[in-house]
N, C-alpha and C positions, 0 to 999 in steps of 0.2 A: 421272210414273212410268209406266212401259211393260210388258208381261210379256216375258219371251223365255224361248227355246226352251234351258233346259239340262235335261241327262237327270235322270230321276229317281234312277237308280241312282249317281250322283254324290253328288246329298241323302243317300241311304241309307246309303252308306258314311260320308259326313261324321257322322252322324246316329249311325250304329252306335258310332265311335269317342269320342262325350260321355260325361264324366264320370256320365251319367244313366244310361246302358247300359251301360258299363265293368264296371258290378259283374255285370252277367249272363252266364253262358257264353255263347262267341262267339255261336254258331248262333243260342243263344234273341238277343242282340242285333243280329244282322244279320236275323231275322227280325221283329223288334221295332219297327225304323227300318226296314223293307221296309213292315212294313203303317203305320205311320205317316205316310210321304209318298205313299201312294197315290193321294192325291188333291190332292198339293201341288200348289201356284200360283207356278210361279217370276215374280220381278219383277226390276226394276232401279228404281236410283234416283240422280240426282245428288246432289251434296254439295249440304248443305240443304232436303232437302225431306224433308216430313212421311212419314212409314210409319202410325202410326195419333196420334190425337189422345187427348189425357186426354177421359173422359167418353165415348169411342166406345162402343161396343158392340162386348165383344172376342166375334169370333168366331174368329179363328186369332193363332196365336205366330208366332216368326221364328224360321228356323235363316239364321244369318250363313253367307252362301260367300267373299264376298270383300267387300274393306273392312270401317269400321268406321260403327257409328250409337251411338246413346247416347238416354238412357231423362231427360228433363229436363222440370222446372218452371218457372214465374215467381213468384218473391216479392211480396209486396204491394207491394213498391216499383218493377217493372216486372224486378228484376235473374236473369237465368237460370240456375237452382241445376242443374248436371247432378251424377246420380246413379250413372253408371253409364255407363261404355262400350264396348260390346262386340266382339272382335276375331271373326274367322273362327272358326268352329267352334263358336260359341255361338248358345246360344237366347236367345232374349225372348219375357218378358210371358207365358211356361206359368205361371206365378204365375197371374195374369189369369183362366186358363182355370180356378180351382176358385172364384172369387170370389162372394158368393150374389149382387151386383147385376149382375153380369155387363161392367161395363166398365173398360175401361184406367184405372187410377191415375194415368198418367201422358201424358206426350208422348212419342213415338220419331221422332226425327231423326236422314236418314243425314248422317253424318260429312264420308266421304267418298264419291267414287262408289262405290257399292252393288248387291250381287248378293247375292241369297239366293231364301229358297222361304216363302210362307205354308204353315203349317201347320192343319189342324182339327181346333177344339174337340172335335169331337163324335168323332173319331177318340182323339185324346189319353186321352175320358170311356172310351170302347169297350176300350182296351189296358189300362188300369188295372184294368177285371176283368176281360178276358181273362189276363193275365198279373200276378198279385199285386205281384212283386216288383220289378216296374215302381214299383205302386204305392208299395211301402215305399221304393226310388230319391229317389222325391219325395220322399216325407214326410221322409227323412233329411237332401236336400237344403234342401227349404223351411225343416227347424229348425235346420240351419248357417249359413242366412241370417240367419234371429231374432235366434239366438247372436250371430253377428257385427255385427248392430245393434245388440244389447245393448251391446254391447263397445265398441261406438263412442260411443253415446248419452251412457256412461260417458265412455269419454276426454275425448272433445267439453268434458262439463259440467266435468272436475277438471283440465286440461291448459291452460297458456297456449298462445296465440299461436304463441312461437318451438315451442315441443316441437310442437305437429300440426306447422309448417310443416316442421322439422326430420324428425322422424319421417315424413312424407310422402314428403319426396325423397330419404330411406335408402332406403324398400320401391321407391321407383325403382330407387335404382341397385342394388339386389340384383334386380332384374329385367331393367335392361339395360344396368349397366357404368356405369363413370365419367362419360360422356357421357350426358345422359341427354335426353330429349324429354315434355316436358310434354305430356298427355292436356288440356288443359283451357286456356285464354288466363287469364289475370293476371286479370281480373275472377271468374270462373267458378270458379277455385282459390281465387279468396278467399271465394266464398259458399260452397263446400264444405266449404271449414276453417272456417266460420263465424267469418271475422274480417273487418275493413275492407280495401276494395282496397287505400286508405294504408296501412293498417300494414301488409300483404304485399310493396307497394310498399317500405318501408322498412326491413323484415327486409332481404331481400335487396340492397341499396345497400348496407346495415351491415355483412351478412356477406362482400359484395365488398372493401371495404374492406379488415376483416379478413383476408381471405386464405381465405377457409373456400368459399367458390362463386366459379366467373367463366360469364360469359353474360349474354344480356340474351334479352327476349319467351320463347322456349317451349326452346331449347337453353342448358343448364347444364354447365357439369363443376362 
C-alpha cells in the first residue's frame, strides 16, 4: 500500500456530496468536508490487501474514491463473514472513531484496486462541536444502522434459507436489473445469510432447474 498524490479538493467534493453532509446547506457542507480532509492521507491499494486490521487502533476512517473494499471477519471455523462493502463515495469505520476502546471492530480489505484518503479521528471529534448538526448527521446515521441490524437480526432468526436467499437476490436486482453480479463468492454469501455453502450451493441448482435463475459463480439473471 503506497500514498499518491490526488488533490484534496477532489476528497472534499466527494465528501461534501455523502449522505452525512447532504442534510446540511451546501456552503455549511462544502465547508464541512473542506475542513475535514485537511489533513487527509491519500492511499492506494491492490485487490487484497489489508487497510486497517480488526483490534488496530483506529485513528482515521476511509472515504472510498475509486473501487471497492469491505469491512470482514473470520468465524471460528476459519470461514470469512464479510459485512459490508463499500462502493465510491463511501466512508468506513467513522463508526470506529466514537468507540470508548478506540479500535477497529473489524477487518477492511480492499476489494478491488483501491484509491481513497484516510481521514482524522481527531478532526472528525473537532467538526462535531464545531458544527452541531454534523453531529446530529451521525447520531441519525448511526441509529439507522442499529435499526437495520435490528431488522435483520430479526429476519436472520424467523426466515428460512430459500426467503434470505431469495429476498437477497430481489434487493439485487432492484439495484442493478435482471443481470445481476454478486458482491460476495458462493462461500461468503452463504456465511452472510447464515446458511451452509451446500445448501446455498443447492437452492440455486434447484431453482435453475426450475426455471426461476440461470448463471453459475457470481453472474445471475
Amino acid at each position: 500500500m503506497t500514498n499518491i498524490n490526488l488533490p484534496d479538493p477532489v476528497a472534499a467534493d466527494l465528501l461534501a456530496r455523502h449522505p452525512l453532509l447532504r442534510s446540511l446547506p451546501p456552503p455549511a457542507a462544502a465547508e464541512v468536508a473542506t475542513y475535514l480532509v485537511g489533513d487527509a492521507v491519500p492511499l492506494r491499494a491492490e485487490a487484497g490487501q489489508i487497510l486497517f486490521g480488526e483490534g488496530d487502533v483506529a485513528r482515521h476512517y476511509l472515504l472510498v474514491g475509486h473501487g471497492q473494499a469491505e469491512v470482514m471477519r473470520y468465524g471460528y471455523n476459519g470461514d470469512e463473514r464479510v459485512f459490508r462493502v463499500f462502493e465510491p463515495g463511501t466512508l468506513m469505520a467513522h463508526a470506529a472513531m466514537f468507540m470508548p476502546h478506540g479500535r477497529y471492530p473489524m477487518q477492511a480489505r480492499a476489494r478491488t484496486a483501491f484509491q481513497g484518503w484516510r481521514l482524522c479521528r481527531r478532526r472528525l471529534h473537532e467538526a462535531c462541536r464545531q458544527w452541531p448538526d454534523l453531529a446530529l448527521a451521525l447520531l441519525a446515521g448511526l441509529s439507522k444502522n442499529l435499526y437495520d441490524q435490528v431488522n435483520r437480526v430479526d429476519w436472520m432468526t424467523s426466515s428460512s434459507a430459500p426467503e434470505r436467499l431469495a429476498n437477497y437476490l430481489m434487493g439485487l436486482r432492484e439495484r442493478q436489473g435482471d443481470t445481476v453480479t454478486l458482491p460476495l463468492n458462493q462461500r461468503q454469501l452463504a456465511a452472510h445469510l447464515g446458511i451452509r455453502a451446500e445448501t446455498l450451493s443447492r437452492l440455486l441448482n434447484d431453482w435453475q432447474t426450475q426455471g426461476h435463475v440461470s448463471g453459475k459463480r457470481r453472474e445471475w439473471i
